[in-house]
C-alpha positions, 0 to 999 in steps of 0.5 A: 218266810212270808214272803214266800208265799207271794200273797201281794203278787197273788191279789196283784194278778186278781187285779188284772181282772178289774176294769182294763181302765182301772187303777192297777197297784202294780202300775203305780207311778210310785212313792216320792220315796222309794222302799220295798213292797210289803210282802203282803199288801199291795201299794194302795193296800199299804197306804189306806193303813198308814191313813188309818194309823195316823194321827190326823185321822185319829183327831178327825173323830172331834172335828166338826162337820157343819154343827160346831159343838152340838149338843148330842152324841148322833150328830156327824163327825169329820170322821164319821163322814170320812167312813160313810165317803169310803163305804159309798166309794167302795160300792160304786167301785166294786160295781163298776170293777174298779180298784176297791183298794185305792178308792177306800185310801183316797176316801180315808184320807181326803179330809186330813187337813180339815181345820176345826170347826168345819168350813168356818175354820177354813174360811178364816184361815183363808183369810189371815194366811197370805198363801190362802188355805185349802183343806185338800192341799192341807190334806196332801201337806199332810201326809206328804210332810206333817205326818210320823213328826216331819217323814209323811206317810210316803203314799203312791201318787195316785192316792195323793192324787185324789186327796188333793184332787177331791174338792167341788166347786159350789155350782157343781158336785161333780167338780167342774171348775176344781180340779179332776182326779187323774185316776177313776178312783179319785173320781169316785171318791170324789163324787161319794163325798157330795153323796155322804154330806148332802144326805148326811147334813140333812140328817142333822139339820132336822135333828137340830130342828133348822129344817124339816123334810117337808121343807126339802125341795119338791123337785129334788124328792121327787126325783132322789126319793123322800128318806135318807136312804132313798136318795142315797140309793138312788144317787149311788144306782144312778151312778153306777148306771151312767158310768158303766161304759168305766167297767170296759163293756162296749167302749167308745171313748175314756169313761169318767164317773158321773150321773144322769142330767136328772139326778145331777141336776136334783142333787145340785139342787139340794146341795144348793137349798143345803147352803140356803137353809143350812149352812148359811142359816143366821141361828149358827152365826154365834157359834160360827163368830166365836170358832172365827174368834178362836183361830184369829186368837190363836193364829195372832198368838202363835205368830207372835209366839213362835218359840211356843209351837210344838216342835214337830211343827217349827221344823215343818216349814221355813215359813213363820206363817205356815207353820202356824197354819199347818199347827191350827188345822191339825187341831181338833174342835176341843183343843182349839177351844181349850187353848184359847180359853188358856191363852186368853186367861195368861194374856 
């Protein structure tokens, strides 16, 4: 048998060469439901392939990131940034001796809650739902409850730990005000999502002719470099540079990921031109009204029409609302379009 050849304890023991303050799979706090240890995987292997072989993740490939429905086949996807997170995350922890493994699970998995059509989608449903709507604890209600038809993926806690715990305040893209991921891996995934849409939401702001690169700011260029890749590397270099005391040389205090005052404060400041000319740019406003239409519809619809949700997600909850909540934010861009365009047609 398999088992025999201890292949899971084996890449345990290559943990133990790893940043003394990383996240080891053997240490972890655990499931919420206890099972047998793969003879093959290790904990945080395990949970990054039930990520990948879940359904919410399969639907990310047709929800949006900023532009809802572009016309080209080059623009972001949610999943495609979701893999540009988890390659990103995966080099800064591999620099820095940290657990590999955990960081490309919480990467993989802290956008399956997102709604269609982006944040507009999360804006509206924040609005009508009571309880209000973050896609991060959607993402953890997710794979806690929604996944495998109402059993969850069951993952560790360390890695349902960075999903909720991923999300970034406006001011600040290493997430002062919002909450800290308990583990450096969680940290790491966090800070490689700023890195991934920042350098990402350019591209395609400049493919759908909204901004050009010489609008970008002055400052921030000079500082992060003037191409796609330049800032990349320099963001990703200046991490792993500011946060080496994390690999366990010379120790003096608990290390935290982070980056030097300069590129934080360059970085900051493209995000911010970002919201400015990219995000709240009037041009998009029709498509934004009509994806707000959209999720008003349906949320109306299905409150009204209960007996019509599937019935994986009438057993979800006991709650009318989150029900209808946790039905609209699994759906993708084109689903959600579709259906209301049906409902709209029988109304």
């Amino acid at each position: 048998m398999i088992s025999r050849l201890n292949i899971r304890q084996i890449i345990e023991e290559r943990e133990e060469s790893l940043s003394p303050y990383a996240a080891k799979s053997r240490l972890s706090r655990g499931r919420l439901k206890p099972e047998e240890p793969c003879p093959v995987r290790t904990a945080f292997q395990r949970d990054r392939d039930r990520i990948i072989h879940s359904k919410a993740f399969r639907r990310l490939k047709h929800k949006t990131q900023v532009f809802i429905a572009p016309q080209g086949d080059h623009y972001v996807t949610r999943l495609t940034h979701t893999l540009e997170v988890s390659q990103i995350a995966r080099t800064i922890a591999r620099a820095l001796s940290l657990n590999e493994d955990l960081t490309e699970a919480i990467s993989l998995g802290h956008d399956l809650g997102h709604t269609p059509f982006g944040h507009v989608g999360e804006e509206v449903l924040d609005k009508l739902y009571h309880r209000g709507f973050r896609h991060n604890e959607q993402s953890l209600r997710v794979v806690d409850l929604l996944e495998k038809d109402g059993q969850g993926l069951n993952l560790t806690w360390e890695v349902r730990d960075g999903i909720v715990n991923h999300s970034k305040s406006r001011a600040d893209i290493q997430g002062k005000g919002s909450g800290k991921a308990s583990t450096l891996e969680g940290q790491v995934g966090k800070i490689a999502d700023a890195i991934a849409y920042i350098n990402h939401d350019i591209g395609d702001a400049i493919r759908a002719g909204i901004i050009t690169e010489n609008d970008l700011p002055l400052s921030a260029v000079t500082v992060l470099g003037r191409f796609h890749s330049q800032r990349i590397n320099t963001m990703v270099g200046d991490i792993i540079e500011h946060s080496w005391s994390v690999t366990g040389h010379n120790i003096e205090e608990y290390p935290t990921i982070g980056m030097s005052p300069q590129v934080l404060e360059a970085t900051n400041n493209l995000r911010e031109f970002l919201f400015d000319r990219v995000y709240n740019v009037r041009s998009a406003e029709d498509e934004a009204e009509k994806a707000r239409e959209v999720i008003r519809l349906l949320y109306k619809y299905f409150n009204e029409h209960q007996d019509r949700l599937p019935p994986e997600y009438r057993a979800c909850s006991d709650e009318a609302e989150q029900r209808v909540v946790d039905y609209i934010a699994g759906m993708t861009d084109q689903y959600a379009l579709r259906l209301s365009e049906e409902l709209s047609l029988t109304r």
